[in-house]
Every structure is written in C-alpha cells, then in structure tokens.
C-alpha positions as CSV (number, residue, x, y, z in Angstrom):
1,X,29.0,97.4,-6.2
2,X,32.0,99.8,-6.8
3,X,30.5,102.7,-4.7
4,X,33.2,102.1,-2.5
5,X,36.2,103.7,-4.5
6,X,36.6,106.9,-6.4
7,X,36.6,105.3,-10.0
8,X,38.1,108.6,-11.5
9,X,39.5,108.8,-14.9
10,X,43.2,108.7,-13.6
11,X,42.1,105.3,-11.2
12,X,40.6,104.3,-14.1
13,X,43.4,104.7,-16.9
14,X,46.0,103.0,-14.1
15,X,44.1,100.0,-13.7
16,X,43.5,99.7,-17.7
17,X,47.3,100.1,-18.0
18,X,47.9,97.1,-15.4
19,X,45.8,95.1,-17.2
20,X,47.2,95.5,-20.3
21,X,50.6,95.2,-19.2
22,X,49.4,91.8,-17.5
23,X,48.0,90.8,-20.9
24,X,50.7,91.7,-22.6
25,X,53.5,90.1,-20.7
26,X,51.4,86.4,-20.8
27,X,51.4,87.3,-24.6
28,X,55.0,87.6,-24.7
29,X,56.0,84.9,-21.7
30,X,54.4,82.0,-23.8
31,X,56.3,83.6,-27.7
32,X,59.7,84.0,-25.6
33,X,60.4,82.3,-22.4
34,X,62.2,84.2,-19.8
35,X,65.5,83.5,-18.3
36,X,67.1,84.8,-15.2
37,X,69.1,87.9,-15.2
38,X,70.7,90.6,-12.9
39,X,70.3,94.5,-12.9
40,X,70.3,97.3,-10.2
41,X,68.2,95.3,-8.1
42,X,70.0,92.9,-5.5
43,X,69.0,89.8,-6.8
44,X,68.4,87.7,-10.1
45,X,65.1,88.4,-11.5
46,X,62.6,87.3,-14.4
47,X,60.4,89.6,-16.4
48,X,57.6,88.8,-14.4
49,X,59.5,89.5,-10.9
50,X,60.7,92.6,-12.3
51,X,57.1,93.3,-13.3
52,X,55.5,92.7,-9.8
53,X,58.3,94.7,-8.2
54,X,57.3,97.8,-10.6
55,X,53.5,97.5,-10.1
56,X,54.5,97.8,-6.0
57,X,56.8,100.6,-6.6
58,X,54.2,102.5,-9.1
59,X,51.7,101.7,-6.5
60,X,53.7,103.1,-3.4
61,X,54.7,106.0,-5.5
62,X,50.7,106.9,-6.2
63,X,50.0,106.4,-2.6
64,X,52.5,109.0,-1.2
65,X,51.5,111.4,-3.8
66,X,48.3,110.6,-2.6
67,X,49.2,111.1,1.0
68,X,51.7,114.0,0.2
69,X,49.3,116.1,-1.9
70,X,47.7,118.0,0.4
71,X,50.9,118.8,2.1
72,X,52.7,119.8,-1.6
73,X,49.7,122.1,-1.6
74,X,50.7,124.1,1.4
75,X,54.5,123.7,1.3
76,X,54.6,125.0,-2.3
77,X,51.6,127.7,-1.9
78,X,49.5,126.1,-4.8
79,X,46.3,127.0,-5.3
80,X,44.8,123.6,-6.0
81,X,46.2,120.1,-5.2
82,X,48.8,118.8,-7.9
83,X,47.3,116.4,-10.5
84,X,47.3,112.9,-10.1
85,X,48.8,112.7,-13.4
86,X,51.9,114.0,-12.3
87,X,52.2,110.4,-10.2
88,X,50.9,108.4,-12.7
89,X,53.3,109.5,-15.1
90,X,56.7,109.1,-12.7
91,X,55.3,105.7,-11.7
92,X,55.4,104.6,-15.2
93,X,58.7,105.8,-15.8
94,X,59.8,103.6,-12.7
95,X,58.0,100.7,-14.2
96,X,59.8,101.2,-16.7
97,X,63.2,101.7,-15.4
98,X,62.5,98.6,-13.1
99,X,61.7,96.7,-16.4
100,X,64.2,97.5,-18.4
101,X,67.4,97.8,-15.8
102,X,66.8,96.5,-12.9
C-alpha cells in the first residue's frame, strides 16, 4: 500500500514528530484556549496558524534540501550527499522560531 514513498527512518521520524505535535497542540487547545497575537509574521495569528505556517515552512525547507542535495554534493566536493538530518533538524528550529515569535 505504501510502496509508493521511501518510508526511511528520517520520513519516518518527521511524520511521527507531526503527529505528535498535532496531538499535542489539541491537548493543550482544549486545557488553554488560544487568543490572537502578533509576532514577526505580518499578521495576527493563533497557535494553530502559527503551527500550520511552521509545518509549510519545515516542509519547504526539506524539499529544497531535497532538491538541492545533489547539487551541495558537487558545489562543496563531498563525497556522499549531506544527511537528511541536517534538514530535519533546521526545519524544527524554524518550527520552532515560527511558534514561539512569529
């Protein structure tokens, strides 16, 4: 049924962490309703807005690593393609930042 996609141990571990994060902000919506609120982004957001806009940017930032690797490979004379872990971990951190500031 999955054959389609390459279920690897980083795929896997990023859509764990989504669900989690999904489960965890219901959790914490229904013990302390959000209000509005502005950050760095240009307009008034809720948790949850500022969670979707993270999960886009984490997901745009793993597909241009994606895209890029193979490039980073040659422009940098690696010998193997850079980790996927390297774009997991920065698109967490902008989750993060997104959540927190923005």
């Amino acid at each position: 049924m999955f054959e389609w996609m390459a279920w690897t141990t980083p795929v896997a571990v990023f859509f764990t962490c989504i669900l989690f994060m999904l489960l965890g902000m219901t959790v914490w919506e229904i013990k302390s309703p959000t209000s509005m609120r502005r950050g760095f982004l240009p307009l008034a957001t809720t948790r949850g807005d500022r969670l979707f806009i993270g999960l886009l940017a984490a997901a745009y930032v793993n597909l241009a690593f994606v895209g890029l690797s193979g490039k980073l490979t040659v422009w940098l004379a690696l010998e193997a393609e850079p980790s996927i872990w390297f774009s997991f971990v920065v698109s967490l951190a902008l989750l993060g930042l997104i959540m927190r500031k923005g």
